[in-house]
C-alpha positions in Angstrom: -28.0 -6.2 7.3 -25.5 -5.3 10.1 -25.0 -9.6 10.7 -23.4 -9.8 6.9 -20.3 -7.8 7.9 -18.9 -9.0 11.3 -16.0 -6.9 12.8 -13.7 -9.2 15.7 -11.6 -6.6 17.9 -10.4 -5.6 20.9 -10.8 -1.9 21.7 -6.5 -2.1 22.7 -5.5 -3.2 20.2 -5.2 -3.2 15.9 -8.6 -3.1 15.4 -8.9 0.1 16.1 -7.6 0.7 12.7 -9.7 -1.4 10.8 -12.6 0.4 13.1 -11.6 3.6 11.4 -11.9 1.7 8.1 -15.3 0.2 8.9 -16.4 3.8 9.6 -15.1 5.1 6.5 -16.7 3.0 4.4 -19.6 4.0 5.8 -21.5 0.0 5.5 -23.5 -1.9 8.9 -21.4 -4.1 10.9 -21.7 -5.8 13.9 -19.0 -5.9 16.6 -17.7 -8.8 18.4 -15.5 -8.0 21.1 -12.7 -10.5 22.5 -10.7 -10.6 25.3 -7.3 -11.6 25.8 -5.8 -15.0 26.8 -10.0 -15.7 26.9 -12.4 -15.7 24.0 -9.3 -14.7 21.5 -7.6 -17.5 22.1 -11.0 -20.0 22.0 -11.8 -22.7 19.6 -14.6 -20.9 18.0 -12.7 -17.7 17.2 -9.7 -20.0 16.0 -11.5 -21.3 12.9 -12.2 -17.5 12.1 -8.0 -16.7 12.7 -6.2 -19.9 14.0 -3.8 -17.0 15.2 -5.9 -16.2 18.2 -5.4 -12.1 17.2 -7.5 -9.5 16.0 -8.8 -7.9 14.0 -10.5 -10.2 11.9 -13.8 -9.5 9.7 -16.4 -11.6 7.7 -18.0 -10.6 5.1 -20.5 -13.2 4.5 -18.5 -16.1 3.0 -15.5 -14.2 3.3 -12.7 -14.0 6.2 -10.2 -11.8 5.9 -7.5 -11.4 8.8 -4.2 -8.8 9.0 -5.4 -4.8 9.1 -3.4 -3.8 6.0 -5.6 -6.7 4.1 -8.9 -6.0 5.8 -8.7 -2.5 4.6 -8.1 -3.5 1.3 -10.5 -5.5 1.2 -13.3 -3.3 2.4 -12.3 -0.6 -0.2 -12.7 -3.3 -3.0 -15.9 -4.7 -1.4 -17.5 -1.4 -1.0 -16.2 1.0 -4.4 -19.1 3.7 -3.4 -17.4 4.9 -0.4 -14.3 6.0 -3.0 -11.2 4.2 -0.9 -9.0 2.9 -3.5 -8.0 4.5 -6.9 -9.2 3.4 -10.0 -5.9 3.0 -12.1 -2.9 4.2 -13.1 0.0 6.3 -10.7 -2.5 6.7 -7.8 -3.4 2.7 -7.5 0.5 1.7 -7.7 0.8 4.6 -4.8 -1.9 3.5 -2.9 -0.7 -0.7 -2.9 3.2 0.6 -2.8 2.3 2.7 0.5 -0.3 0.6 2.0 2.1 -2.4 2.0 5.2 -0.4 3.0 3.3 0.4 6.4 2.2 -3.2 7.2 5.8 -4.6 5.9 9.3 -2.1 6.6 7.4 0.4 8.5 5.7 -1.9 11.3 8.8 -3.9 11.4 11.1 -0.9 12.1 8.8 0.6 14.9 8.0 -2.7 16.5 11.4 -3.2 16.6 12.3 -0.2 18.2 9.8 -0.7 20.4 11.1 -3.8 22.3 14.1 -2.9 22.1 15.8 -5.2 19.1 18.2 -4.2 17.2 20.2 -4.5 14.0 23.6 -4.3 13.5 24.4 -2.4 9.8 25.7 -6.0 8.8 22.8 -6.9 9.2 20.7 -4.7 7.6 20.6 -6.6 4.4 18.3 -9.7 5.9 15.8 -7.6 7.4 12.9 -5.7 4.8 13.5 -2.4 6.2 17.0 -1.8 6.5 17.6 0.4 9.4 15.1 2.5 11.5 16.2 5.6 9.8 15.7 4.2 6.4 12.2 3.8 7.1 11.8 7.0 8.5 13.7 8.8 5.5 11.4 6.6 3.1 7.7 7.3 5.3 8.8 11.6 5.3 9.6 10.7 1.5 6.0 9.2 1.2 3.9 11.5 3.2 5.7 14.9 1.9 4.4 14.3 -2.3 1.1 14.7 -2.3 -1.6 15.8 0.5 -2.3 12.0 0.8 -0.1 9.1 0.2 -1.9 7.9 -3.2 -2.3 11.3 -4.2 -4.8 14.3 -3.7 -7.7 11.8 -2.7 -8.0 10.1 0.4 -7.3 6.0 0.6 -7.2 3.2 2.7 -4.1 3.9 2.7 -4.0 6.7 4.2 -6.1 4.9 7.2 -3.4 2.5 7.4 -0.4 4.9 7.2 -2.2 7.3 8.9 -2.9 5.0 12.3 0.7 3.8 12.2 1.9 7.4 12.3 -0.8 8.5 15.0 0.1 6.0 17.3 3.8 6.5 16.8 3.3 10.2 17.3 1.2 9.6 20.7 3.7 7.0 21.8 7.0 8.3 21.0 7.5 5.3 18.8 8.1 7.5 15.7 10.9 10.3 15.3 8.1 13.7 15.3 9.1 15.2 12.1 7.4 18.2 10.3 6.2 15.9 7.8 4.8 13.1 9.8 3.0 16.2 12.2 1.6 17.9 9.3 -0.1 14.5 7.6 -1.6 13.8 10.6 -3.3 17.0 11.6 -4.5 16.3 7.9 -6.4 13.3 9.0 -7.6 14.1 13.0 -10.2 16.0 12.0 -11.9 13.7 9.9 -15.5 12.6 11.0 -15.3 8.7 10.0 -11.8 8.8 12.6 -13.4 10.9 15.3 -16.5 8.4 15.5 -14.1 5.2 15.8 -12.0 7.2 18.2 -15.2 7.5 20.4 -17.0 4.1 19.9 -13.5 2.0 20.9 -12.6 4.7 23.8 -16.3 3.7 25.5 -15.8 0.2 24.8 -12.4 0.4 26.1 -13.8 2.1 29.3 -16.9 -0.2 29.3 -14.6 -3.6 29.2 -12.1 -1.9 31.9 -15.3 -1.4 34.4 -16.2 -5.0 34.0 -12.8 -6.4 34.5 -12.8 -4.6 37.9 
């Protein structure tokens, strides 16, 4: 039943990633929508993430919190829709990439993005170096294979793949031929193009409300 998997977003915001994953794997959820400074920020979504963000999920015992883990966790929880590899080259691939978008490369653009910056002295005490490391090392990891773990599609690739989208549409990311191809790879599919269209109506739908 839809009320066993319970998906906690905002339709600006990173749930719009894990909504991608949710429509991937293909399983009923319901959708509980929060607002910010408001209902986020309440008592009763606290104990779910005492962080006051989303996305969050539960599963029914289960809370998980942090995109890159929720999408994990979805492709373990639900091994028919085929979003993790099995062993071997293709699973170290899939956790090495997964984790290098929701470590170095969300650092580096975030970073960017407001403007801090760090000094090549530096470089050392941060996890991704310099910006142009990271951008050197994501063209290395999208350029191998037509997906990051390989020829199959992952949850990582919903996880990379939403990093570079965004950073594409907002200028956040250099647009390299690499980074353009990969993602013309993925804006076709039909599991994307569905969450694209259910958070762009509840986007509009909160933004009519509000005034």
């Amino acid at each position: 039943m839809s009320e066993d998997l319970v998906f906690y977003t905002n339709p600006m915001s990173r749930g719009r990633i894990v909504r991608w994953m949710l429509e991937e794997v293909g399983a009923p959820y319901r959708t509980e929508l929060l607002e910010y400074g408001t209902t986020m920020k309440a008592g009763d979504y606290r104990a779910i993430n005492p962080m006051g963000k989303v996305p969050a999920i539960r599963h029914g015992d289960a809370v998980v919190t942090e995109a890159a883990a929720i999408c994990c966790y979805l492709a373990d929880a639900f091994p028919e829709a085929g979003l993790a590899p099995e062993r071997g080259r293709d699973r170290a691939d899939y956790y090495r990439w997964l984790f290098f978008g929701a470590g170095p490369l969300e650092a580096a653009i975030t970073n960017r993005a407001i403007g801090v910056s760090v000094a090549e002295d530096q470089s050392r005490m941060v996890g991704y170096g310099s910006y142009e490391q990271t951008m050197a090392t994501l063209d290395y990891a999208v350029s191998r294979h037509p997906y990051i773990a390989g020829d199959r599609f992952t949850a990582a690739d919903v996880y990379v793949g939403a990093a570079i989208g965004f950073g594409l549409r907002f200028g956040s990311i250099e647009r390299r031929p690499a980074f353009v191809a990969y993602h013309d790879r993925l804006a076709a599919r039909p599991a994307l193009l569905r969450a694209q269209q259910i958070d762009d109506d509840l986007m509009r739908e909160m933004q009519e409300r509000g005034g």
